[in-house]
C-alpha positions in Angstrom: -49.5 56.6 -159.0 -49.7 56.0 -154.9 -52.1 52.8 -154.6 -53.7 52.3 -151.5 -52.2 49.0 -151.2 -50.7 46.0 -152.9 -54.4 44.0 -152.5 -56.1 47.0 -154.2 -53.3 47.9 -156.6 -55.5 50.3 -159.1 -57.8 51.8 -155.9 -55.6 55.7 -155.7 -56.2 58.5 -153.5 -56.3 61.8 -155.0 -56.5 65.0 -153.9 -57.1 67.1 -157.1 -61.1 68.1 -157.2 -63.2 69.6 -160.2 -60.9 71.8 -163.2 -57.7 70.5 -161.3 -58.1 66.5 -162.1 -59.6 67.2 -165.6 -56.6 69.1 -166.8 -54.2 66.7 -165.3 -53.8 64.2 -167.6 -52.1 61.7 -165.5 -55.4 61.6 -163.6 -57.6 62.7 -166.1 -60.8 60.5 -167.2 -62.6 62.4 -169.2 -66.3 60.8 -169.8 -64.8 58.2 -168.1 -65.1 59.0 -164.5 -68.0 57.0 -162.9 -71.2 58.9 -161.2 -70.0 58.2 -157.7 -66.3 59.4 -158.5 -68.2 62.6 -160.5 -69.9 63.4 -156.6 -66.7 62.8 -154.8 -64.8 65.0 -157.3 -67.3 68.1 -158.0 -67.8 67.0 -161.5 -71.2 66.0 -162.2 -72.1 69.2 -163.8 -68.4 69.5 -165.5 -69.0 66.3 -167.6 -72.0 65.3 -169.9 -74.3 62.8 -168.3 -73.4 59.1 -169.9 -70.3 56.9 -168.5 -68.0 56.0 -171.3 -65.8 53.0 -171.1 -62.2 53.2 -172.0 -63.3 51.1 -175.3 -65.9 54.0 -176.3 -63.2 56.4 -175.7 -60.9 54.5 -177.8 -62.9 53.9 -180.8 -63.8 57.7 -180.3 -60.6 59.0 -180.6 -59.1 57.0 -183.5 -62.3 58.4 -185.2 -61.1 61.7 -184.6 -57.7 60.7 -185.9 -58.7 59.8 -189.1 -59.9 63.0 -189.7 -56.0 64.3 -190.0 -55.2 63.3 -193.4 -51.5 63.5 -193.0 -49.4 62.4 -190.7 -47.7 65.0 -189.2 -51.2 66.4 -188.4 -51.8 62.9 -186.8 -49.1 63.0 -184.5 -50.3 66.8 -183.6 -53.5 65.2 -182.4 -51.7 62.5 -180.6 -49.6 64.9 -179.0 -52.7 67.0 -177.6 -54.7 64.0 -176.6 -51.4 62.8 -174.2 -51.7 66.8 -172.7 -55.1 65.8 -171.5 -55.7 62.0 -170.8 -52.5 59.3 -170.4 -54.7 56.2 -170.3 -56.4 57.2 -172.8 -53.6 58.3 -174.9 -51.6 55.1 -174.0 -54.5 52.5 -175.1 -55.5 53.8 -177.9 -51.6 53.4 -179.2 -51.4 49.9 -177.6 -54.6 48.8 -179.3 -53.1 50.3 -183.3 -49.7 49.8 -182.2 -48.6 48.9 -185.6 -50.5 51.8 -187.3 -49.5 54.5 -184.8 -45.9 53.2 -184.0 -44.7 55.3 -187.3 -47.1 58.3 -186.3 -45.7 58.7 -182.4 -42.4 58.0 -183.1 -40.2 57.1 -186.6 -40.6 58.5 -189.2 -43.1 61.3 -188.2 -41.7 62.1 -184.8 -38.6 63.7 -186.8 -41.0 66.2 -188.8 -42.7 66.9 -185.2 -39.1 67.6 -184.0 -38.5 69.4 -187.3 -41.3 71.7 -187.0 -40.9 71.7 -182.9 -41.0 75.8 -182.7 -43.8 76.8 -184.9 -45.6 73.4 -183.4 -44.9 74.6 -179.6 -47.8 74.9 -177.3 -47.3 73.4 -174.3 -44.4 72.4 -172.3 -43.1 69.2 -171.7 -40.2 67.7 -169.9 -37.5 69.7 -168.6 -34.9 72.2 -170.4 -31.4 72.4 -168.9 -29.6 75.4 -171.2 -26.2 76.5 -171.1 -26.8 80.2 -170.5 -28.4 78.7 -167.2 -25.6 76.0 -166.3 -25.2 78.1 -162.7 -28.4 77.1 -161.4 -29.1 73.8 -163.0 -29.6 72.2 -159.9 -32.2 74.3 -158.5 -33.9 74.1 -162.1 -33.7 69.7 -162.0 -34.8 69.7 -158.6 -37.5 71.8 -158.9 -38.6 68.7 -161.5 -37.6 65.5 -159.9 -37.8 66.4 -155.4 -40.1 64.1 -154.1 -40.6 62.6 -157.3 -39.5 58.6 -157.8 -38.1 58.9 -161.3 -37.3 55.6 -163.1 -36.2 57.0 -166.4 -34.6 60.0 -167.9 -34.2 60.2 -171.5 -31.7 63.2 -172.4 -30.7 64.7 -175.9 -28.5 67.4 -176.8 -30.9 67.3 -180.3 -27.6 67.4 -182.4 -28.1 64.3 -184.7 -31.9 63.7 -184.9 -32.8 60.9 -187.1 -32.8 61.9 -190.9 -32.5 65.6 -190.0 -29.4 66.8 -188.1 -29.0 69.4 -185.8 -32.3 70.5 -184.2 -31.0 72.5 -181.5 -33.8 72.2 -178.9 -35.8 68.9 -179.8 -37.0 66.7 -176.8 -36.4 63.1 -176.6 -40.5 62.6 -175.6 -41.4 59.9 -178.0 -38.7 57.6 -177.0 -40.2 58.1 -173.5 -43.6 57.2 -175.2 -42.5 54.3 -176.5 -40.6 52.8 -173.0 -44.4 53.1 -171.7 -46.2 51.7 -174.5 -44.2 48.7 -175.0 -42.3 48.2 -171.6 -45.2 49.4 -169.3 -42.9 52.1 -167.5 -45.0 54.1 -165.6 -45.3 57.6 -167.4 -45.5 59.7 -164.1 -42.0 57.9 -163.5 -40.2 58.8 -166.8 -38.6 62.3 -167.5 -37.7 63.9 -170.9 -34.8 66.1 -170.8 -33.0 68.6 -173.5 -29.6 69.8 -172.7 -29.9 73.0 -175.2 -25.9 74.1 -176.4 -27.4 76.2 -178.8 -27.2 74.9 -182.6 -25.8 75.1 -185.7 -28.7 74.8 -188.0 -28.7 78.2 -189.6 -32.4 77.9 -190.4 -33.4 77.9 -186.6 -30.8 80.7 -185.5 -32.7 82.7 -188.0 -36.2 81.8 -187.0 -37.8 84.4 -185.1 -40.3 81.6 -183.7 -37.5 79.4 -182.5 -37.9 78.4 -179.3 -34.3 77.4 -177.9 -30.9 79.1 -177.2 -30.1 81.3 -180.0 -26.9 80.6 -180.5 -24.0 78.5 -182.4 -23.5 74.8 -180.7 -21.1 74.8 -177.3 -17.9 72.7 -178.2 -15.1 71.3 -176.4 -14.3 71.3 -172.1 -17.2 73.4 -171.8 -19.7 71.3 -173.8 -18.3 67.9 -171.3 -18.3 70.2 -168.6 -22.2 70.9 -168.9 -22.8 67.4 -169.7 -21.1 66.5 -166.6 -22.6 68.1 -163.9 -25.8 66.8 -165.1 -24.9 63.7 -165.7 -23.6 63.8 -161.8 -26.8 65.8 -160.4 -28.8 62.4 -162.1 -26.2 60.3 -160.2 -26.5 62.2 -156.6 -30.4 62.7 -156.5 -31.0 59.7 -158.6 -28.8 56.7 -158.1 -31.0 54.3 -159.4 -32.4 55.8 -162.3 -31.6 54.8 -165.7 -30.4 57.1 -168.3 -31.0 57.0 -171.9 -28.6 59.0 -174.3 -30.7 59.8 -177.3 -29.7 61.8 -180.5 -26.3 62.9 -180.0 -23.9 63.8 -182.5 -21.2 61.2 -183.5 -18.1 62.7 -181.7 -20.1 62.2 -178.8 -22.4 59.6 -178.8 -19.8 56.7 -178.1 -17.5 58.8 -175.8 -20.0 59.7 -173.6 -21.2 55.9 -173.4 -17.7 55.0 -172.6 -16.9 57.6 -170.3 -20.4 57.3 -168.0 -21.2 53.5 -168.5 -19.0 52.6 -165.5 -20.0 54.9 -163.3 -24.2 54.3 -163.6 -26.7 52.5 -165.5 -26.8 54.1 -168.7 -27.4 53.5 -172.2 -27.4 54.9 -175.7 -29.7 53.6 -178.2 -28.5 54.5 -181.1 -24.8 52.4 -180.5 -26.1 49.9 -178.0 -29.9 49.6 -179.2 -29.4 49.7 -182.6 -26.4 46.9 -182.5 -28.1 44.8 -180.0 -31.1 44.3 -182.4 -29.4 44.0 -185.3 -26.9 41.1 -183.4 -30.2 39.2 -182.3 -30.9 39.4 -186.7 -27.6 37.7 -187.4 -27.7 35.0 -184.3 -31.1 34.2 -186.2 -29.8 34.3 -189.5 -26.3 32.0 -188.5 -29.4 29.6 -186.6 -30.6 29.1 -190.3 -27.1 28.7 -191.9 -26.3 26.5 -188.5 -22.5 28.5 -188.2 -21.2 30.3 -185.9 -20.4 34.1 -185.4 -17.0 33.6 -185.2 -17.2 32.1 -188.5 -18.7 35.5 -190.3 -17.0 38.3 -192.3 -18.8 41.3 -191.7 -18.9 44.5 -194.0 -20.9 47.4 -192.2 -21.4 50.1 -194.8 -21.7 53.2 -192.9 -19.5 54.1 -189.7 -21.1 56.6 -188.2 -22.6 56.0 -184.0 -25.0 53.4 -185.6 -22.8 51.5 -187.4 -20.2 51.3 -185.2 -22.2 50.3 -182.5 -23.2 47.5 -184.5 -19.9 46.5 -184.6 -18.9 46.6 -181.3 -22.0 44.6 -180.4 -21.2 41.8 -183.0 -17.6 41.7 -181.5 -18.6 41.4 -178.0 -21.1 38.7 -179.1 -18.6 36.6 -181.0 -16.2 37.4 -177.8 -19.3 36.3 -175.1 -20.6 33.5 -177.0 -17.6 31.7 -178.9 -14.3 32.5 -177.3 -12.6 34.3 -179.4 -10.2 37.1 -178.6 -10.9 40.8 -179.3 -8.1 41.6 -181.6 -8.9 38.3 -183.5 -12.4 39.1 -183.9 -12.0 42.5 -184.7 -10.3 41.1 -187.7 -13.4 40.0 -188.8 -14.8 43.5 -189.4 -15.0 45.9 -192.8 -16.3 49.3 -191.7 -16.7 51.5 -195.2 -17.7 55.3 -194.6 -17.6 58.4 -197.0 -13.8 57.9 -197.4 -14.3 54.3 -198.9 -12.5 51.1 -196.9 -11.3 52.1 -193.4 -7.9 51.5 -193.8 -4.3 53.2 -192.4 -3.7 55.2 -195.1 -6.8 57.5 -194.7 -4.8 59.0 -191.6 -6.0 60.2 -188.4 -7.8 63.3 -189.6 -10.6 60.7 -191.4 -10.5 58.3 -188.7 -12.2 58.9 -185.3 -10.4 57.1 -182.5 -13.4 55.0 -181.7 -12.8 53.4 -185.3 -9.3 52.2 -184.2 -10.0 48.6 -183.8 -11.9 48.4 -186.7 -8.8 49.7 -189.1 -7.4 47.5 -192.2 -3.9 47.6 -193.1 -2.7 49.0 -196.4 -0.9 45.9 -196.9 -4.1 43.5 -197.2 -5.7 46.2 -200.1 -2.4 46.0 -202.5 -3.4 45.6 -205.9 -6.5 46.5 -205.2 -8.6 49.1 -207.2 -8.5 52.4 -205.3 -10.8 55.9 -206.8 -8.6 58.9 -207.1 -8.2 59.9 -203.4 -7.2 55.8 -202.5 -10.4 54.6 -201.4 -11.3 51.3 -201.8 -15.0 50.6 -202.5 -17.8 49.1 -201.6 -18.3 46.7 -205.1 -14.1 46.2 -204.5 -14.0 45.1 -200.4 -17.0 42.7 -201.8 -14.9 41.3 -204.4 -11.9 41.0 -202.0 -13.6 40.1 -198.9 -16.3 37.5 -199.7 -18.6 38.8 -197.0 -21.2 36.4 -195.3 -23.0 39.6 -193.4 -23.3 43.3 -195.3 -24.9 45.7 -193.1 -26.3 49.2 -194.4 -26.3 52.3 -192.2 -25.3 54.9 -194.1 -28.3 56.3 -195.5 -26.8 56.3 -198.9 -30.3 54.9 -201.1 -29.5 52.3 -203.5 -25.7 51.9 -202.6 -26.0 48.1 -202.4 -26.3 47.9 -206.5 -27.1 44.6 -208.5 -23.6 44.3 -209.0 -22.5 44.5 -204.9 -25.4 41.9 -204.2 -24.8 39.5 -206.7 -20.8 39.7 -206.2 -21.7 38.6 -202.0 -24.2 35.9 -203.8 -21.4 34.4 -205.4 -19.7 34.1 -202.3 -22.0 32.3 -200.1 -24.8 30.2 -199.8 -27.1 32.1 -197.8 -26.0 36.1 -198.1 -27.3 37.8 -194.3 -28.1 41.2 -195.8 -29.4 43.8 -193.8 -29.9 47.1 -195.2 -30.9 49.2 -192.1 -30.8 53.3 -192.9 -34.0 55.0 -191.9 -36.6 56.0 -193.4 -37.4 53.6 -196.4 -36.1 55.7 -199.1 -33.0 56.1 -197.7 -32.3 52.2 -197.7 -29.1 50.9 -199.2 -31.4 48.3 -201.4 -34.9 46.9 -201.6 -35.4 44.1 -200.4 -37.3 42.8 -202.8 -34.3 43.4 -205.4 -32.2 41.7 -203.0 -34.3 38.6 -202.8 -34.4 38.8 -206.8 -30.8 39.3 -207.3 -30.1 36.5 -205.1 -32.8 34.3 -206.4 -34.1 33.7 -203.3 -31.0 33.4 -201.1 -31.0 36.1 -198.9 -31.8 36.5 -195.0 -32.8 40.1 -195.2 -34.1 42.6 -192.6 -34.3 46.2 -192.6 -34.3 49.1 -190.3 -38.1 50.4 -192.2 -41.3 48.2 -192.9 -41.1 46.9 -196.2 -44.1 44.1 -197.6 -42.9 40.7 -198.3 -40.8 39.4 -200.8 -41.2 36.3 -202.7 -39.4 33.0 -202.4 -38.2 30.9 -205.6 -41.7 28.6 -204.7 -43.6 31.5 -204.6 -44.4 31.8 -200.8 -44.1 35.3 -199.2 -40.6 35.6 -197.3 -41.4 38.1 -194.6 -38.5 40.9 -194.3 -38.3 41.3 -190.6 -37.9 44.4 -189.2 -34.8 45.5 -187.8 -36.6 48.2 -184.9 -34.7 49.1 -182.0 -38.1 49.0 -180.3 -37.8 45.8 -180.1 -35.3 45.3 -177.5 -34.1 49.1 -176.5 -37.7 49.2 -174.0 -37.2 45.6 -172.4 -33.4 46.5 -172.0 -33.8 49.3 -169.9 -37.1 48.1 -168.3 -35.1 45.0 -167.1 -32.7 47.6 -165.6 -35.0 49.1 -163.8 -36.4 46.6 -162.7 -33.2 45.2 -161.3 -32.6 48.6 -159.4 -28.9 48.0 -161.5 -26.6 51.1 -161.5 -24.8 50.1 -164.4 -26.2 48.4 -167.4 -23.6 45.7 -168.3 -22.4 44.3 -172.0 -23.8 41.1 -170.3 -27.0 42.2 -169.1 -27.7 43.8 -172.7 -26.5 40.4 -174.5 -28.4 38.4 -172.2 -31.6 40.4 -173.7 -30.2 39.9 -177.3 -29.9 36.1 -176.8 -33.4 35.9 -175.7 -34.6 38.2 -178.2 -33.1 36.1 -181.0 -34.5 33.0 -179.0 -38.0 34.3 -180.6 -37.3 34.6 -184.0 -39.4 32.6 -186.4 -37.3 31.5 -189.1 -35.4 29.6 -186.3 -39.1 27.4 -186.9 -39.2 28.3 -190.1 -35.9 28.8 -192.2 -38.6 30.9 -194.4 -39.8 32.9 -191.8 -39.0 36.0 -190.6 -35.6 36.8 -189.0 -37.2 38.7 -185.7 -40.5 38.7 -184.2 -43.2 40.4 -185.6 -43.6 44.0 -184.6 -47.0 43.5 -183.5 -45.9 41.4 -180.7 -43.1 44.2 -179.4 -45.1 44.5 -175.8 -44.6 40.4 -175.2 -41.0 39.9 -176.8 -39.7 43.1 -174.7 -41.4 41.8 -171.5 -39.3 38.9 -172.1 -36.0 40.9 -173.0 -36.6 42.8 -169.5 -36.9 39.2 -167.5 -33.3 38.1 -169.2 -31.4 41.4 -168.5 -33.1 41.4 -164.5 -32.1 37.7 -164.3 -28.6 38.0 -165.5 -28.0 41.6 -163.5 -29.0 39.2 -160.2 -27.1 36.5 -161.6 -23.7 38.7 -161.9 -24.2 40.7 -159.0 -25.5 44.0 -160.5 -29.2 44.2 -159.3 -29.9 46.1 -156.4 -32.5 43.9 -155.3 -32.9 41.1 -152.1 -35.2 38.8 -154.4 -33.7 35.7 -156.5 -33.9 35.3 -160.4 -36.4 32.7 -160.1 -39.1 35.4 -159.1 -38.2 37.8 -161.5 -41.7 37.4 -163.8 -43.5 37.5 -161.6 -41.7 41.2 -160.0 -41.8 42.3 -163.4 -45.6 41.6 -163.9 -46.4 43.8 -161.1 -44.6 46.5 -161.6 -46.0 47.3 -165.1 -48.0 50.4 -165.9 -51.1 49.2 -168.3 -53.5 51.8 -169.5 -56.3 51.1 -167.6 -58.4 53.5 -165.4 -58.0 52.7 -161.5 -60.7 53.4 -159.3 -60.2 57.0 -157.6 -61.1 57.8 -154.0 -61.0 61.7 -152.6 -58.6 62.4 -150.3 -57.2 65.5 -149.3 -54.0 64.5 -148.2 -54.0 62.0 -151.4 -51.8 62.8 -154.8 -52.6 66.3 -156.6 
């Protein structure tokens, strides 16, 4: 939105008049608009008589809401409301951010995604498909001229959360959530699909779906389609960030590697998902008062999350206690569907981006192997004596009694995190781990769960390991730095601060990570360390010092709040 100046930040000049401003829903007020803005616009006989306030809208719409009894049909009705009014839409998640978080985005948002064709009604974003790769220029700039685009969140839909290949599915609720809890302005945000066609035989046999009908592009012509986006972003967008969302697991690390020197880009589910879950264990070592250096890590599940979570806990214990990265990749167990990541499993079962993470055969003789010579998880336990066991392998119930109680035995205070999404795919309950370990255990997961109970009977919160609460303040502080890379520094420097809020560093009974209710503060502070340290190491793009970073970052939030609109032909349509 174009103020008409810094003193009157939320005064706008618009040119849109009667039908045109009520079905634009960046501008859109609904019952909203004042009398005098219902003259200047040629709506006085468009609207019924009474002013609402935003609060009457609210409470109207999450009337209307709880009329859908499920919530799939919820997120429908969320969906429609953002096609008509933003502010609207915005506020009334801000204001039931905790009820509606699972509704706009996980779990639900994967059933939207699921059901994306038969659900389709109205455009939204922009689709860059392979058949069209010769004009895919003229098709993104016929989005982004003359727009100022902050954000781009792209997906090739090929690994969508809990439900695979979805050929066509766009990345919008992630963009959602960078406005909801970050304040990015929506108008400055851009969801993208690059459609390669897909290999889910269900949608290549639905008549109704809506993407490229035809089996997933592989290989140099798959990078070569990714690259000349990915260079079109960089020539007509230099200082935009770009979020990686949903791709598959050959290609969610390479592409972070092979584009994260070159501009500021990030991938949630490597670099979100292991910076938040790094910011659990610096709580949880704050507790035990040891050092990351001093951990031995089992991540069950090596998949893009999990080893993204590794790579983060290396870097930290690299960063923040000296150590060497062959030393502290030592420290690191990565188990996947072939049991104990070792040399033996040979290089048709072990990515290259597992390399540093691979045990030799030697350390494993004598141990208990199944029939193909995989070790498991119950024997790397035994063997290892873990002080951290991570879950992302959506494998339900694979941290048994006798996994739990084997890591009990081995430390004092066992930092267990089972993190696979949704809740019924978790590798334990929490509760059960709190039971089996009589109390012991620092536990957070990657789904809300209710509290546990300590040995005195007080309720132990299980914190809740949600990318949301660092991914949006990551990539707002990058933004906000004008960076064109986002460093391993810049995202560490919003870990440490993130951990810096837990609770149980008050409370040793408290939970590991803020409350989720509080996302919107603790990523406003996230975004204030990453700006800072981008300034401080030289990668802002900015003439102001770190000291006035707050207050930058203050003003150039987007809140849900309706501005006061003056007619202007030669304003904004």
């Amino acid at each position: 939105m174009a103020p008409l100046s810094n003193a009157s930040k939320n005064v706008f000049r618009v040119a849109a008049r009667g039908e045109v401003i009520l079905d634009n829903p960046r501008w859109n007020k609904g019952t909203g608009f004042t009398h005098q803005e219902r003259k200047d616009f040629g709506l006085t006989g468009r609207l019924p008589h009474r002013v609402n306030t935003l609060d009457d809208q609210v409470s109207r719409a999450y009337d209307q809401l709880q009329s859908h009894e499920t919530p799939l049909r919820k997120n429908s009705f969320l969906q429609s409301l953002k096609e008509q009014n933003w502010v609207l839409y915005y506020s009334l998640i801000q204001r039931y951010l905790r009820e509606l978080m699972p509704i706009v985005y996980t779990p639900t948002e994967a059933d939207a995604i699921a059901n994306y064709s038969h659900l389709f009604r109205r455009s939204e974003g922009l689709y860059l498909t392979f058949d069209d790769r010769d004009t895919m220029e003229e098709d993104f700039l016929e989005q982004v001229k003359g727009r100022s685009i902050d954000l781009i969140v792209v997906s090739d839909a090929e690994a969508i959360l809990g439900i695979g290949d979805q050929g066509v599915g766009i990345s919008t609720a992630k963009s959602v959530i960078y406005t909801v809890i970050a304040g990015i302005d929506p108008s400055k945000s851009l969801a993208i699909t690059l459609d390669v066609g897909t290999n889910n035989e269900e949608l290549l046999n639905d008549r109704l779906y809506v993407g490229w009908p035809h089996k997933r592009v592989r290989g140099q012509a798959y990078d070569d389609f990714v690259d000349k986006f990915v260079q079109l972003v960089r020539k007509h967008l230099p200082h935009c960030l770009l979020h990686f969302e949903d791709f598959g697991v050959t290609n969610a690390q390479r592409l972070l590697e092979l584009y994260r020197d070159k501009h500021a880009v990030f991938n949630d589910d490597v670099q979100g998902t292991g910076a938040v879950t790094l910011a659990a264990v610096m709580s949880a070592i704050g507790v035990t008062k040891s050092k990351l250096a001093e951990q031995r890590f089992i991540i069950y599940g090596a998949g893009s999350a999990g080893l993204g979570i590794a790579h983060q806990l290396r870097d930290g214990i690299v960063e923040l206690d000296g150590v060497p990265a062959a030393q502290a990749n030592s420290q690191f167990y990565l188990i996947d569907k072939f049991g104990l990541i070792k040399n033996s499993l040979g290089d048709d079962k072990i990515r290259p981006s597992l390399r540093d993470f691979v045990r030799a055969d030697a350390e494993w003789e004598g141990v208990p192997t199944d029939g193909n010579g995989g070790v498991s998880l119950l024997e790397v336990v035994k063997k290892v004596r873990p002080t951290v066991l991570i879950g992302t392998s959506t494998h339900p119930g694979a941290f048994t009694e006798d996994v739990i109680k084997e890591m009990a035995k081995g430390c004092d205070r066992p930092i267990i995190l089972p993190l696979s999404n949704p809740s019924r795919l978790v590798e334990v309950d929490p509760a059960l781990a709190n039971e089996w370990t009589a109390g012991k255990a620092l536990l957070a997961t990657g789904s809300p769960f209710p509290p546990a109970k300590t040995p005195g009977g007080k309720d132990y919160i299980i914190a809740e390991c949600n990318n949301a609460l660092i991914y949006p303040g990551l990539g707002f502080g990058a933004i906000l730095a004008r960076s064109r890379i986002l460093t391993d520094t810049m995202i560490l420097a919003g870990t440490q601060r993130l951990a810096s809020l837990s609770p149980a560093l008050k409370d040793p009974d408290a939970a590991l990570l803020p409350d989720f209710g509080d996302a919107p503060e603790v990523n406003f502070e996230v975004a204030v360390a990453v700006a800072e340290q981008a300034i401080k190491e030289g990668s802002a793009d900015v003439d102001w010092d770190d000291k006035t970073v707050r207050e930058k970052a203050r003003e150039m939030q987007w809140l849900p709040i309706y501005g006061e609109y003056v007619y202007d032909k030669d304003g904004e349509a």
